[in-house]
C-alpha positions, 0 to 999 in steps of 0.5 A: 875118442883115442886117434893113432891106434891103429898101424898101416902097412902094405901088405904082403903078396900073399894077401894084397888081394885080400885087403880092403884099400891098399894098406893093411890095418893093423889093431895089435894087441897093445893098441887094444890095450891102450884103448881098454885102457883109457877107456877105463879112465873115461868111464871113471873120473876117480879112477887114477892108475892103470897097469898094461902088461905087454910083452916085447914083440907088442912093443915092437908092433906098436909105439907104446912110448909115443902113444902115451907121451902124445896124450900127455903121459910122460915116462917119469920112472922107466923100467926094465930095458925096453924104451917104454918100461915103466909109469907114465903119469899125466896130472892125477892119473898113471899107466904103468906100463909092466913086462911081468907076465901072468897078471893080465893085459891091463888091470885097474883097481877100482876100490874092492874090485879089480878089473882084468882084461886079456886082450888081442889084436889083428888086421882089422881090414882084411879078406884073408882067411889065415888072418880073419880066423886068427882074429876069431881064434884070438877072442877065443883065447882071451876067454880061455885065458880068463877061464884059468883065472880065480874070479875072486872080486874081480871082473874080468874082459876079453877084448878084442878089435871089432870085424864083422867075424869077431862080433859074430863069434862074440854074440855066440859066446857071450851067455856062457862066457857071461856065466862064468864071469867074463865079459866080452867087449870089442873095440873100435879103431877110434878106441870105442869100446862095445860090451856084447850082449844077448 
């Protein structure tokens, strides 16, 4: 189990009356990255390098850098001019941490295949409804993302936090995302990733 993925802050007036406790919690995309990430890792011994493609307003939301170094991964090449650009290694095994749009949130090579993952994230502990349809509307988007995608040799997910509205908008399309490729998985805010299923 991963710990410190998620972000608390006190939420704003609009929606203090909205949230579940008295912080917001925060899943952001690059946390569901790094889950989808090392779950990969947990779910093959061989496999040694993952690659995550943030963009920079995910590097501000989420300590990327920090989060790694704290599982042992150090920054032994950075890259580019963000503070946390760059391969991180830890033994045997590397994330690459790369700003390059168009490649997909996190790719790993596992052999011939390649697995790809678009991803997104959210307040996972709210009532408001702004912030509950942009959760639904994400999970829409990772599976458009992929739609415009070439399958060819690779396996491709959409992953996103799970909410009592994802997993629902998840079972609904799950058969015809199936049909044309695509996975959907959720993810836990202890870094536990569920596929969904008929």
């Amino acid at each position: 189990m991963l710990q410190d993925l998620i972000t608390s802050k006190p939420p704003p007036t609009n929606r203090v009356q909205k949230t579940e406790g008295d912080l917001e919690r925060h899943f952001t995309e690059a946390a569901v990255m790094l889950a989808f990430a090392f779950h990969l890792f947990e779910a093959d011994s061989k496999l040694q390098r993952v690659e995550i493609h943030p963009d920079g307003e995910h590097g501000k939301q989420f300590d990327i850098r920090s989060w790694l170094e704290g599982r042992g991964y150090n920054l032994k090449q950075p890259e580019g001019t963000t503070s946390y650009g760059g391969l991180y290694v830890n033994g045997e095994r590397s994330v690459y941490v790369s700003l390059k749009p168009g490649l997909g949130d996190v790719v790993a090579v596992y052999g011939t295949d390649k697995i790809v993952a678009e991803c997104k994230g959210g307040i996972i502990n709210t009532k408001h409804s702004g912030q509950k349809s942009r959760l639904r509307k994400g999970l829409c988007e990772t599976v458009g993302l992929l739609m415009t995608r070439p399958l060819e040799g690779e396996k491709q997910f959409a992953v996103v936090p799970i909410t009592n509205d994802t997993e629902t908008v998840a079972k609904r399309m799950c058969t015809r995302a199936n049909l044309a490729g695509i996975g959907i998985l959720l993810a836990e805010e202890d870094g536990t990733i569920l596929e969904i299923s008929v």
